[in-house]
DONU-448246 format. One record per residue: x, y, z of N, C-alpha, C in turn. Coordinates in pm, whole numbers, padded with zeros to 5 digits, always signed. Example, Ala and Ser with C-alpha at 12.3 -4.5 7.8 and 13.67 -1.06 7.14 Angstrom:
+01319-00569+00780+01230-00450+00780+01320-00330+00780+01285-00225+00708+01367-00106+00714+01290+00003+00787
//
This chain:
-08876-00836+03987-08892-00764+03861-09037-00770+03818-09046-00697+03715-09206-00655+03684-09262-00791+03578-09368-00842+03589-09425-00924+03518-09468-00847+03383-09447-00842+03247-09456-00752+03168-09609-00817+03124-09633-00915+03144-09749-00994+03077-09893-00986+03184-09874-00942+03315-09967-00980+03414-10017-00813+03327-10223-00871+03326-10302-00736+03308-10274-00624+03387-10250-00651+03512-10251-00527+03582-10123-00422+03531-10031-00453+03450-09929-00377+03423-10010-00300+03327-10137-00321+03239-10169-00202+03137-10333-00151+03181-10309-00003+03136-10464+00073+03191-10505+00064+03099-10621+00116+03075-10775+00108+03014-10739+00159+02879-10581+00248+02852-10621+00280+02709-10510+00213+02626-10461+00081+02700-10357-00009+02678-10212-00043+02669-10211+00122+02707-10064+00146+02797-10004+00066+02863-09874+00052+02886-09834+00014+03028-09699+00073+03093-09679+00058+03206-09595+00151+03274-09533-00008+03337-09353+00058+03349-09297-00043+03424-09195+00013+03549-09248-00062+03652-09159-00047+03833-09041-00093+03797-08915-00046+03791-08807-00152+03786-08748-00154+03927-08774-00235+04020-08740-00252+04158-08623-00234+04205-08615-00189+04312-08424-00186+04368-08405-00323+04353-08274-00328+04287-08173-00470+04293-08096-00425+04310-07973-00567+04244-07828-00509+04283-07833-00611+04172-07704-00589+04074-07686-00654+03962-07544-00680+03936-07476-00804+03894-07296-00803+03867-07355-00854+03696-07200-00826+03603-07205-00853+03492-07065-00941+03498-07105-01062+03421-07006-01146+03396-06858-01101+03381-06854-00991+03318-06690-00950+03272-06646-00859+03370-06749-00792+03489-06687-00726+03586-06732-00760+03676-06675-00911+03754-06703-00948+03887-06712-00856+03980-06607-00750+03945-06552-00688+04099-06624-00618+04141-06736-00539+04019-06814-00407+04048-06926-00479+04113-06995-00403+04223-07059-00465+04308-07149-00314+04360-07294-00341+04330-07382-00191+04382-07440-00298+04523-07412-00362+04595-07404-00393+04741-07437-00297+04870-07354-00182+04847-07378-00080+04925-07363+00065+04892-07445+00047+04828-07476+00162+04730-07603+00227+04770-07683+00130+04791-07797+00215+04855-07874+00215+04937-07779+00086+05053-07804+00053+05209-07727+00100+05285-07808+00152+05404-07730+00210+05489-07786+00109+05595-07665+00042+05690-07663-00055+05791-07715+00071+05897-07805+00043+05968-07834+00078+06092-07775+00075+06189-07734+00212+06305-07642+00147+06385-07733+00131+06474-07859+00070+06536-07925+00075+06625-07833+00000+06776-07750-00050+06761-07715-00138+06865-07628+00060+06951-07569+00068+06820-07475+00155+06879-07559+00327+06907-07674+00349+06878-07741+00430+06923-07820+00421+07072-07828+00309+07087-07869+00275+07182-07828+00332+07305-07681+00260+07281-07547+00281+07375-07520+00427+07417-07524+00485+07288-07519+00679+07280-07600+00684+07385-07729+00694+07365-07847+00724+07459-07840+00745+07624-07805+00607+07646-07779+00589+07779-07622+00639+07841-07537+00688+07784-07413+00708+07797-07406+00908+07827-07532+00924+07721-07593+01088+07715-07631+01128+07826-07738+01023+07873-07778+01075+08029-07722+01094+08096-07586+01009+08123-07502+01056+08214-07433+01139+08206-07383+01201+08137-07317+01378+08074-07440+01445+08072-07558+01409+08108-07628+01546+08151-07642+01546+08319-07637+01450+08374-07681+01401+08493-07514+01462+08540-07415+01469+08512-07282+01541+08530-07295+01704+08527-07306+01704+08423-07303+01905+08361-07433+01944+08428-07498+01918+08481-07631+01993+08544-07525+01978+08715-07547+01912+08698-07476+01940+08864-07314+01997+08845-07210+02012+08770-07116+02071+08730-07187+02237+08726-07253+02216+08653-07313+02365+08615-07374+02498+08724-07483+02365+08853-07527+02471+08970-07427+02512+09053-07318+02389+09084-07221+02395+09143-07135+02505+09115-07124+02552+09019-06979+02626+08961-07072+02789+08882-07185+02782+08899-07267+02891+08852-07192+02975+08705-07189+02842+08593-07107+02848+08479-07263+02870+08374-07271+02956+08347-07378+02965+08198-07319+02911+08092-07200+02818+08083-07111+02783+07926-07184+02630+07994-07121+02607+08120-07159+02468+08110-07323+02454+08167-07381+02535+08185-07516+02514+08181-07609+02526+08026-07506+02558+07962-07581+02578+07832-07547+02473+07716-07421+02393+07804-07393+02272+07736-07474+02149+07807-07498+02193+07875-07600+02093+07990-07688+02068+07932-07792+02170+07823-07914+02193+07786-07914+02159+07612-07787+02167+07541-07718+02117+07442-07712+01937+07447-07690+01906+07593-07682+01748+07597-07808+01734+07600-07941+01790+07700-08043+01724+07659-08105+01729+07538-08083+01799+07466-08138+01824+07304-08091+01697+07268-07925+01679+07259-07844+01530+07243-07932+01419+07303-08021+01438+07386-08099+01264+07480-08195+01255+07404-08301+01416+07310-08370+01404+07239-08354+01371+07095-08248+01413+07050-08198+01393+06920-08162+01228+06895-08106+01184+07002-08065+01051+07003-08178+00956+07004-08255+00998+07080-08379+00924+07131-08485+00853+07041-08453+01034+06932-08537+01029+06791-08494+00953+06714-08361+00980+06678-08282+00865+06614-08308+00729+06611-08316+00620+06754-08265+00538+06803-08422+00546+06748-08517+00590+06807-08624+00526+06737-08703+00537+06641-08640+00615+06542-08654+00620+06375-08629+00524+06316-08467+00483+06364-08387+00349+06328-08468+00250+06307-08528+00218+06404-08652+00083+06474-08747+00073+06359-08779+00208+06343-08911+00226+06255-08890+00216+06092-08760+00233+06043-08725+00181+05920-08658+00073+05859-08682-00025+05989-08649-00199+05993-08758-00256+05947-08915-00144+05982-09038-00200+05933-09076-00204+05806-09127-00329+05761-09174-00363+05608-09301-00281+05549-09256-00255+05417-09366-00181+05363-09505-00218+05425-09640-00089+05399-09756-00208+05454-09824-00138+05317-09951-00185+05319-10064-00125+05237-10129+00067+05285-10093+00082+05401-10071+00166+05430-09993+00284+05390-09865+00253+05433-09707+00275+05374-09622+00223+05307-09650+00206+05183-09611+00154+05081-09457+00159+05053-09410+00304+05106-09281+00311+05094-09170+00253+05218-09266+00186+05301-09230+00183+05465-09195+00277+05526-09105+00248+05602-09099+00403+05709-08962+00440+05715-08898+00449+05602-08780+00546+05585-08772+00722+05595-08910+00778+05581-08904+00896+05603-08907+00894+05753-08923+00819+05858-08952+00880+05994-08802+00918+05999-08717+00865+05960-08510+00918+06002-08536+01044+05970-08553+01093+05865-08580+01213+05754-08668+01309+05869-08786+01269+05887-08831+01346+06030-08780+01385+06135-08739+01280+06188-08618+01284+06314-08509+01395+06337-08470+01327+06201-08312+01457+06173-08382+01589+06135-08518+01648+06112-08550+01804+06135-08614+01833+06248-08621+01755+06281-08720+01774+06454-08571+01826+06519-08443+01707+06514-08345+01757+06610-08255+01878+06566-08309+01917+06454-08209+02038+06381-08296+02156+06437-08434+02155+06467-08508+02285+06492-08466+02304+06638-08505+02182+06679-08460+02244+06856-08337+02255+06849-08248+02219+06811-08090+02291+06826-08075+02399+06807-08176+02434+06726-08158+02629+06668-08245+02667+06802-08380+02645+06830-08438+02717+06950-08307+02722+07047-08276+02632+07085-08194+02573+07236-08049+02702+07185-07996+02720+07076-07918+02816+07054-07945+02959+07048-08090+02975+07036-08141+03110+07059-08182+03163+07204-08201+03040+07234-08212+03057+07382-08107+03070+07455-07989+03032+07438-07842+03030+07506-07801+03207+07470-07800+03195+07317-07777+03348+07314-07872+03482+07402-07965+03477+07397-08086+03544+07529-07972+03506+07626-07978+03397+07762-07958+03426+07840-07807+03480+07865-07704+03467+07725-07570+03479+07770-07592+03655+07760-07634+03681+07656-07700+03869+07654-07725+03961+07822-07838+03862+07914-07822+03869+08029-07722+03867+08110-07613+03772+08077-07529+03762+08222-07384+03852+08160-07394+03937+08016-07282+04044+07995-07321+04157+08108-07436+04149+08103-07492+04283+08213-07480+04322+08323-07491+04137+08378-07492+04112+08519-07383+04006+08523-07286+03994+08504-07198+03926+08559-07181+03799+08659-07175+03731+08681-07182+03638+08769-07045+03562+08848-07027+03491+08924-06899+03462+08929-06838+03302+08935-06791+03288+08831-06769+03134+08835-06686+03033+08882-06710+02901+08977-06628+02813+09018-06515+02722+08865-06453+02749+08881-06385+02698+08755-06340+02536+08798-06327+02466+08890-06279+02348+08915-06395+02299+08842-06554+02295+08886-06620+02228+08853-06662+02188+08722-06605+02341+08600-06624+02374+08508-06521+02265+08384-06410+02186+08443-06320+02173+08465-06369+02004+08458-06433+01967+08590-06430+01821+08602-06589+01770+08520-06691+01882+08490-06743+01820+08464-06777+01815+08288-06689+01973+08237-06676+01948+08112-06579+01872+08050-06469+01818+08129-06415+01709+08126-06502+01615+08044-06567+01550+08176-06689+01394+08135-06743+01475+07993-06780+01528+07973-06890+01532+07859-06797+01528+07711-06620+01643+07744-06569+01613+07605-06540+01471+07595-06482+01373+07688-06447+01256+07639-06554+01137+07606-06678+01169+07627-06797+01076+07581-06807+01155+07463-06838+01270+07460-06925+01245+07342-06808+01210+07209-06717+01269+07240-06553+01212+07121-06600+01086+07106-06600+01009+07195-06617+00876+07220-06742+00814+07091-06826+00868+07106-06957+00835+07046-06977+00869+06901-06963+01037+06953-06891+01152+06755-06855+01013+06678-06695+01055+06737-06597+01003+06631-06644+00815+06584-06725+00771+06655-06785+00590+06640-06888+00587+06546-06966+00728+06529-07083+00705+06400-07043+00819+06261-06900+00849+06281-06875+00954+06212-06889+00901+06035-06875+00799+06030-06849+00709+05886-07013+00661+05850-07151+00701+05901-07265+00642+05847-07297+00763+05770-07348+00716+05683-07442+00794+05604-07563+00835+05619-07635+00796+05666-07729+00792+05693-07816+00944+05784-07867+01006+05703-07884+01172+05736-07920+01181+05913-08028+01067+05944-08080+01112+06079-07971+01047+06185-07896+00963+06140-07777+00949+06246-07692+01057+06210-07643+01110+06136-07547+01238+06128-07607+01367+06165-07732+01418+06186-07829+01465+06253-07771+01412+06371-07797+01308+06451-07740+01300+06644-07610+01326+06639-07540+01277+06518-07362+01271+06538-07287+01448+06580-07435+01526+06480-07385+01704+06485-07378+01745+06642-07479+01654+06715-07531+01733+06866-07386+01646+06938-07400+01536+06884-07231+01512+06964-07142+01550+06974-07090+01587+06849-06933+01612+06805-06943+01799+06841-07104+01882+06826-07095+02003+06903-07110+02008+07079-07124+01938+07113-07160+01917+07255-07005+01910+07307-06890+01805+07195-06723+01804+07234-06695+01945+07258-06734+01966+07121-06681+02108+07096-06684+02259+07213-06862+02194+07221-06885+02318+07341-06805+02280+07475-06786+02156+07535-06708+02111+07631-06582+02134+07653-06514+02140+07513-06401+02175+07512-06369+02321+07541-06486+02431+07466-06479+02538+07488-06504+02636+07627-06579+02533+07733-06619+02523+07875-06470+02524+07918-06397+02411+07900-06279+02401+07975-06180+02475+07926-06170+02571+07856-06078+02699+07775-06142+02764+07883-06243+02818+07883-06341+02944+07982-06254+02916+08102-06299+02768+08163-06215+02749+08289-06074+02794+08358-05974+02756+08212-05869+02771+08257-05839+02928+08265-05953+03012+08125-05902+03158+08162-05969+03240+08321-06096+03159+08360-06157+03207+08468-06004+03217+08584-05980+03059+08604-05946+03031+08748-05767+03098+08671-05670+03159+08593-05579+03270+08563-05565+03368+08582-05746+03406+08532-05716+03608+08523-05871+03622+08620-05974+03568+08644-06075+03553+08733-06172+03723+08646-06166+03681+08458-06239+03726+08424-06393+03678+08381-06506+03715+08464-06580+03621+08424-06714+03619+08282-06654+03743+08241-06741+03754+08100-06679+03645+07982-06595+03581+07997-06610+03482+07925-06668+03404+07931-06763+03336+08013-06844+03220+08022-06946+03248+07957-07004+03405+07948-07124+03454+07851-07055+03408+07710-06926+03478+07719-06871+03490+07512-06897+03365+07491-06839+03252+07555-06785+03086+07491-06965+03046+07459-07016+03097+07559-07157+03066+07529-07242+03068+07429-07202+03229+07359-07259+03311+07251-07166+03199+07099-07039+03143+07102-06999+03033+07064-07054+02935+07023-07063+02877+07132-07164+02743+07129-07289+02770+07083-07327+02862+07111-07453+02839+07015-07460+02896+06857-07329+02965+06892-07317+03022+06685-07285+02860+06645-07251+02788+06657-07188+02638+06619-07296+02561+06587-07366+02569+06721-07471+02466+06751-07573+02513+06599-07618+02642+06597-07697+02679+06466-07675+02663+06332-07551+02691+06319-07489+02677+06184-07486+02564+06155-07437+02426+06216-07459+02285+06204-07574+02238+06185-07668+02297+06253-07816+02272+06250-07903+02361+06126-07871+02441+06065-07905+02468+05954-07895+02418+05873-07766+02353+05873-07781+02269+05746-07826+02146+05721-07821+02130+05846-07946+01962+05847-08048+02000+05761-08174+02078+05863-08254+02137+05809-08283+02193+05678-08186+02206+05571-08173+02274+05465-08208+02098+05367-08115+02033+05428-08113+01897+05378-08231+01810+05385-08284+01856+05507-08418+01758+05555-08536+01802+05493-08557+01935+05451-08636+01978+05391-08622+01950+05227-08540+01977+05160-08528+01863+05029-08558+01765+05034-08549+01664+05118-08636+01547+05102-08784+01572+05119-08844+01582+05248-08960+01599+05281-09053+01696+05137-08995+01823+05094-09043+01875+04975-09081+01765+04860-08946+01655+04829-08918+01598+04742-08848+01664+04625-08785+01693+04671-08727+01825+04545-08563+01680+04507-08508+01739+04443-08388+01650+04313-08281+01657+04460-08223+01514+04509-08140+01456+04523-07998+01567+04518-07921+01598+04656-07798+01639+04583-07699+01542+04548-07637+01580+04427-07561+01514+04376-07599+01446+04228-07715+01487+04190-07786+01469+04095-07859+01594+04016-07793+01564+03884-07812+01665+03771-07926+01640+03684-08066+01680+03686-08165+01642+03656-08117+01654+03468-08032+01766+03374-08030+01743+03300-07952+01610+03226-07824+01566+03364-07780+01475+03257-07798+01349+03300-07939+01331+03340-07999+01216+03364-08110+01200+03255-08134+01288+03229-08263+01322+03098-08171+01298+03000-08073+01406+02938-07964+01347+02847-07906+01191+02863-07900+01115+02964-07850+01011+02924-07915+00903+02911-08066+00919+02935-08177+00876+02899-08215+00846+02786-08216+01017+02692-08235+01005+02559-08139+00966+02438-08024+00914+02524-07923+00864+02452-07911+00691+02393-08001+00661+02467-07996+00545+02507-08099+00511+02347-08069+00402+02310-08106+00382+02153-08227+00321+02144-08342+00410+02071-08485+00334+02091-08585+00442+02194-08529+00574+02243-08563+00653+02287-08571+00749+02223-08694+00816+02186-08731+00960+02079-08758+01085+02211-08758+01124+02299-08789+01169+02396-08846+01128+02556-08835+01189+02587-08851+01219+02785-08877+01342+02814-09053+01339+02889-09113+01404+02968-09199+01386+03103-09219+01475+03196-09244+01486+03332-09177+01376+03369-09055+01411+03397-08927+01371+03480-08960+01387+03630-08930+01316+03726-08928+01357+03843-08853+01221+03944-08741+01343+03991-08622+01289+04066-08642+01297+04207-08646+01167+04341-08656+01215+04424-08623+01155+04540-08602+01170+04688-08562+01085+04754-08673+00976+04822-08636+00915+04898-08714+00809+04927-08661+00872+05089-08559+00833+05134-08437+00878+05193-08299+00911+05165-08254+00922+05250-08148+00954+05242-07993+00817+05210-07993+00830+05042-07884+00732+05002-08057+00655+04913-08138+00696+04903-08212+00579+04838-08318+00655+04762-08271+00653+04610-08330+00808+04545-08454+00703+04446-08501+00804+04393-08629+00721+04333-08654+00802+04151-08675+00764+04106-08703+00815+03936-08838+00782+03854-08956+00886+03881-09014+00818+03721-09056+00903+03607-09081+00886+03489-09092+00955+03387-09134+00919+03309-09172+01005+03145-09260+00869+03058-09101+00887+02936-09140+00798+02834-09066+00814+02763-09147+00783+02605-09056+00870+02543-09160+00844+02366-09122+00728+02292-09156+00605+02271-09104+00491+02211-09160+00499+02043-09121+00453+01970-09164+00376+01846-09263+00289+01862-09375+00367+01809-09521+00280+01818-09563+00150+01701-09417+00083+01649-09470-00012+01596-09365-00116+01683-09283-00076+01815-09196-00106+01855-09308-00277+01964-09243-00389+01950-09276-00506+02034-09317-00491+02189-09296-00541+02269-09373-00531+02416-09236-00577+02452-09134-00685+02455-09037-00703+02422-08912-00630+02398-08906-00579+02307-08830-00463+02235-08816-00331+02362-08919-00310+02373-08970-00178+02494-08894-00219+02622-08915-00332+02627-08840-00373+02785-08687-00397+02758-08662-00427+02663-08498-00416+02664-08428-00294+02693-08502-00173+02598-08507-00041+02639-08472-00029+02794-08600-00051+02837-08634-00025+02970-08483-00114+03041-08431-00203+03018-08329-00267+03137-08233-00156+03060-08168-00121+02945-08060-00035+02939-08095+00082+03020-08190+00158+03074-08213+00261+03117-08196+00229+03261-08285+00143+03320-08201+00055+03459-08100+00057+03438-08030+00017+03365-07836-00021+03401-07784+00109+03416-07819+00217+03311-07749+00336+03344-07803+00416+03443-07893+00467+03503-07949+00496+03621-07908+00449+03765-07894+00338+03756-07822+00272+03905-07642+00306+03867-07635+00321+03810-07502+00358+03801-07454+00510+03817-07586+00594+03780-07615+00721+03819-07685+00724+03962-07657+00671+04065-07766+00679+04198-07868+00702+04176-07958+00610+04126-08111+00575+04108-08139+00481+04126-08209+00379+04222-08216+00266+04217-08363+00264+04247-08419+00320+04221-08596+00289+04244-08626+00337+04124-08682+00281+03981-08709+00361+03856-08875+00298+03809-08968+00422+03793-09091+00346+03703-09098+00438+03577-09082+00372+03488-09118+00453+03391-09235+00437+03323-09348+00493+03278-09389+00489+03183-09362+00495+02975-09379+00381+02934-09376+00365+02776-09464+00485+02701-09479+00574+02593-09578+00593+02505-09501+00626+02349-09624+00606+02308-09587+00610+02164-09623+00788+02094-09561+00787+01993-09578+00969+01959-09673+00995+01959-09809+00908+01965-09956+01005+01890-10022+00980+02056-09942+00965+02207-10041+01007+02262-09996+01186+02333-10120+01200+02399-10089+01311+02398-09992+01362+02516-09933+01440+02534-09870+01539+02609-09776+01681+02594-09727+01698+02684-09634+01795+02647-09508+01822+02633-09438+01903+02529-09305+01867+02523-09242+01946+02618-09211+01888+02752-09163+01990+02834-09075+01852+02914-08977+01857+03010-08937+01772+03054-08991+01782+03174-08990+01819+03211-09047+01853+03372-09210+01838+03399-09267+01840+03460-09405+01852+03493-09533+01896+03441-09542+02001+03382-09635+02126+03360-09763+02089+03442-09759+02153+03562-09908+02149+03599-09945+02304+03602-09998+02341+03529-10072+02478+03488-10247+02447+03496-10321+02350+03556-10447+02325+03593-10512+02290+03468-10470+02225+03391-10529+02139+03260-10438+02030+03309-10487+01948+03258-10490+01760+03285-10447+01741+03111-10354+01674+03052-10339+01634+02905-10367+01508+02900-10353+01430+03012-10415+01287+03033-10514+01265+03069-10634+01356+03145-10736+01269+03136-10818+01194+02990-10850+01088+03005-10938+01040+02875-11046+01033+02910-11178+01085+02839-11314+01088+02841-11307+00930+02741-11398+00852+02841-11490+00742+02778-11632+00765+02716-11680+00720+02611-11802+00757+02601-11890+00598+02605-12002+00569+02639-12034+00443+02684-12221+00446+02622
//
């Protein structure tokens, strides 16, 4: 917690602003409630690992399934798994990289590299799906003719791993593992849809389905991957947390007794499950140093209870200056700079 007394908490025009740090807090009369895991997400690094090396071999399968059987469904799930060796790869070592402690450097440590990770593997899933659609466009034209056994044994291996793996990280939260979990649980999907192709190939020995299931898999593969991307980019922007209502976090702010207003609000992620808040607020300028911080812990208590657990606020009193706006105003005037004269 913040030292309210150490100088460095007030600037030059005797202000001071307070960090209220992630904790976790119980209250005597409600043992049970517990913010524990509220805004940790356990790493599965042991079990990404495992993914990884388990991936290679469902590509090291479907590439040779694929020349063998001259299948564009399972060659395009072939190329779907290596995205999966990259996606995982990224993962597994994002994971690593947000075990590391803040530095002077990176103050926030390295929770955004997951946040990176998971749009790096959402873009190439869309290329790798635009590219599947191109070549399946080609083989409506030209036709090809496909071995269906192979289509068969080797989209086999790939639906029952990646189920295997999917369905084992399906319960994390954590955006850049659910980012690898999408390339898994679509990679089942496309596998599964390989071995449908199969059974209609080696029935009716029509072979424009291996283009359609194709044109499939990659409508899947994109649509899943958009929305990563939609997600990953809210963070990286820093734009408001979903699941968070910027007004009735301001409203329940100013509710809070000993509060005359709240301006330049700003809600945002850190990562994903670990949101961040700071803002100033208008206090009573004959109000104690004391007094202000009690404030300040009721506004902690209700905030972490609203998914906020990183909060700095700044204190001021009515006569300094700003604007009554809640949000930001940067229109290229500064209301805070102060001229010293010396």
């Amino acid at each position: 917690m913040v030292d309210n007394h150490d100088p460095k908490n007030y600037d030059d025009t005797g202000e001071h602003s307070f960090t209220i740090r992630d904790h976790h807090h119980s209250h005597d009369s409600h043992d049970h409630h517990s913010h524990d895991d509220i805004f940790h997400s356990h790493a599965p690094v042991g079990k990404m690992k495992w993914a990884f090396f388990l991936t290679v071999i469902i590509l090291l399968v479907e590439l040779a399934g694929g020349f063998l059987s001259h299948s564009l469904a399972l060659l395009s799930d072939a190329g779907h798994v290596f995205t999966d060796i990259i996606a995982i790869g990224l993962s597994w070592y994002a994971l690593n990289l947000t075990l590391k402690p803040p530095s002077e450097n990176m103050t926030y440590g390295y929770h955004r590299s997951g946040i990176l990770a998971a749009f790096i593997n959402a873009v190439t899933l869309i290329v790798i799906a635009l590219l599947i659609g191109w070549e399946a466009y080609h083989r409506f034209q030209h036709p090809q003719p496909v071995e269906s056994t192979w289509m068969f044994v080797s989209a086999g291996v790939g639906l029952v791993v990646n189920l295997y793996l999917g369905l084992g990280l399906t319960k994390e939260d954590n955006i850049n593992v659910r980012s690898a979990v999408l390339h898994m649980l679509g990679d089942a999907a496309a596998s599964a849809g390989v071995i449908i192709g199969g059974i209609i190939i080696s029935l009716t020995g029509w072979y424009s389905v291996d283009p359609i299931l194709s044109i499939l898999i990659a409508v899947l593969i994109a649509f899943g991957a958009w929305k990563i991307v939609k997600q990953t980019l809210v963070v990286l922007m820093e734009g408001t947390p979903q699941g968070i209502n910027i007004q009735k976090i301001a409203d329940k702010i100013r509710s809070i007794k000993g509060v005359d207003n709240i301006h330049d609000l700003h809600i945002w992620s850190i990562t994903s499950g670990k949101n961040a808040l700071s803002c100033h607020i208008v206090l009573d300028g004959n109000m104690t140093l004391r007094e202000s911080q009690l404030i300040l812990r009721d506004i902690e208590h209700e905030l972490i209870h609203l998914g906020i657990s990183h909060v700095t606020i700044q204190p001021e009193d009515k006569s300094h200056s700003h604007k009554e706006s809640l949000l930001c105003c940067d229109d290229g005037s500064d209301t805070h700079v102060h001229h010293h004269e010396h």
